[in-house]
Every structure is written in structure tokens, then in C-alpha cells.
N, C-alpha and C positions, 0 to 999 in steps of 0.2 A: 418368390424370394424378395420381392422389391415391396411387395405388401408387408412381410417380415419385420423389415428393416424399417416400415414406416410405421408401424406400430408398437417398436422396440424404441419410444422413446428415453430419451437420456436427462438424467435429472441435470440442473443447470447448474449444482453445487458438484456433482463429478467432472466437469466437464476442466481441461487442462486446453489453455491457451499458450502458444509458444512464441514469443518474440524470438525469432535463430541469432546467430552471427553472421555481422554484418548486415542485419536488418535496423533502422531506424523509425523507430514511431516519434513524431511529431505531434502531440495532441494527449487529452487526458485517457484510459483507459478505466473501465468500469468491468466488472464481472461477478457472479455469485458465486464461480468455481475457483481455481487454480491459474495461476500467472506463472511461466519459467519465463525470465529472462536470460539472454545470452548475446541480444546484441543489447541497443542503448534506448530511452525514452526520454523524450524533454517531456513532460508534465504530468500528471499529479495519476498514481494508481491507487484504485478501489477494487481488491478483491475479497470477494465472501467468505474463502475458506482460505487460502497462503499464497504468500507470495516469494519465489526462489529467484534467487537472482544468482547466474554463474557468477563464475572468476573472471571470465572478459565482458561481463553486465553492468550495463552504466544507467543508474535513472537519476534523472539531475528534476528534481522536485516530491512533491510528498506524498508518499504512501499510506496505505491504513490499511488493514486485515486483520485478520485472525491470530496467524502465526504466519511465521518470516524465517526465511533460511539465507544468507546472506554472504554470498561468495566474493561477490564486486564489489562498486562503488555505488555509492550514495549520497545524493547531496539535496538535502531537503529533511523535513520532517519526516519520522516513521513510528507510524502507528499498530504495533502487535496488540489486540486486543490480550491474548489469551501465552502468545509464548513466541519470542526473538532470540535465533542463533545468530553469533554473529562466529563464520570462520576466519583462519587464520589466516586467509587471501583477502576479507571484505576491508573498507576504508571506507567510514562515514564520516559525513560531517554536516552536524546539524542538529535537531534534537529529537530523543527516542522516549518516548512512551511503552512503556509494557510493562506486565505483571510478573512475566519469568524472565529471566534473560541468560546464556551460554554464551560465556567469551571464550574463544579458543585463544592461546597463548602468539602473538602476533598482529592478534585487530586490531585495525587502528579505529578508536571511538573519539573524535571532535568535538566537543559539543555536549549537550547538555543532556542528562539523563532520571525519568520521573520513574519509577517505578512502586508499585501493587498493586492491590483491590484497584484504586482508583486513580489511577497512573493514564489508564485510556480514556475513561471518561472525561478529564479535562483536557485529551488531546483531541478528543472528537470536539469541541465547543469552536474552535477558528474553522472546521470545515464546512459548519452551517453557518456563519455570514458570508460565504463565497454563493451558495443555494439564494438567501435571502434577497442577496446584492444582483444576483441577475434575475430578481423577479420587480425590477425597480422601484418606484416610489410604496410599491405596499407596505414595505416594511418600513420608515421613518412615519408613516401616517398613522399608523397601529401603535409604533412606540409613543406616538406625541400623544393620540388620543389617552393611551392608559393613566396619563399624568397630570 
């Protein structure tokens, strides 16, 4: 059975990570699967396929995924590539990129909103000089030489 179980692997885009309540992550989070929040996150999520966040879900920084189900709060950039609920519990504030978007009657939306075809593309553009920026001096020396 245990040989089973290790040969039963799990592809990394099904896979469902769960922040509970009353848990606190401190720190960026990255994934190729699934994000539920239900407690809070101070800094920045990357997930590959969605990201849910409850009704007592708090991320105070910016997201990007795929699609986005949006119960709590948010405060930061949020990036749906492909499709953004926001329910009647959520309260963002900040600015939201996506292609599709569902307001349920009661969201509160702050902030600024880009949407279609190419609404994620220019929201992906400020997450790569945060990449660039912690790879130091490579990147001012490649910009200078191109010029």
C-alpha cells in the first residue's frame, strides 16, 4: 500500500493548499495549484490555477492567478488572468486586472479596475522588476549596455 501511494503521484496544478482560520502566513506564497484562504497573508500570492479567499480571509498585498473567488478582504493588487468573482462579503481595495469579472450586489471595489484580452498582461509587467530587483546589479548593466 505504501508503494501505491508513492507511485500515485499528484499533479502540482490539482493540488489545494489551505490557509485555515486563525492561521497567519507572514511571507510571499507561490503555487501551480489551488490557494483557499480563511485565515490572513501579509505578502504577495502566486497561484497557477485560483485563488479563494473566505469571508474571514484577509491578504494585505498582491495576488495573481488564473481565477479568483473572493469572499474577504483584499488589499493590494489582484491579478485574474482568465476570470474574478467578487462576492457579496468581499472588500477590496486596490487595483484589479482581469478579463471577466462577477460583482455580486454588495462588494465593495476601491480602486481601480482594467479589464479584457489585455487587462492581465499589463498587470503582470510590475511583478517582473520585483524578479529583476533581487537579481541585483544584472539588470541596470543590460539596460545601460542596450543603449
Amino acid at each position: 500500500m505504501a508503494r501505491d501511494r508513492e507511485n500515485n503521484q499528484t499533479s502540482p496544478e490539482s493540488v489545494i493548499s489551505i490557509i485555515g482560520p486563525g492561521m497567519t502566513i507572514v511571507g510571499d506564497c507561490e503555487t501551480d495549484g489551488t490557494v483557499r484562504i480563511e485565515g490572513s497573508v501579509e505578502g504577495s500570492i502566486k497561484a497557477g490555477k485560483a485563488i479563494v479567499i473566505g469571508k474571514q480571509g484577509v491578504v494585505t498585498g498582491d495576488i495573481s492567478t488564473q481565477d479568483a473567488v473572493i469572499s474577504g478582504r483584499v488589499e493590494g493588487t489582484l491579478v485574474a488572468a482568465s476570470r474574478l468573482e467578487l462576492q457579496a462579503s468581499c472588500h477590496i481595495e486596490g487595483e484589479v486586472h482581469t478579463r471577466r469579472m462577477q460583482l455580486e450586489e454588495g462588494a465593495v471595489l476601491n480602486g481601480s479596475v482594467h479589464m479584457g484580452a489585455d487587462a492581465p498582461k499589463v498587470a503582470a509587467k510590475p511583478s517582473s522588476p520585483d524578479r529583476s530587483a533581487s537579481q541585483g546589479p544584472r539588470e541596470p548593466a543590460a539596460a545601460g549596455s542596450g543603449r
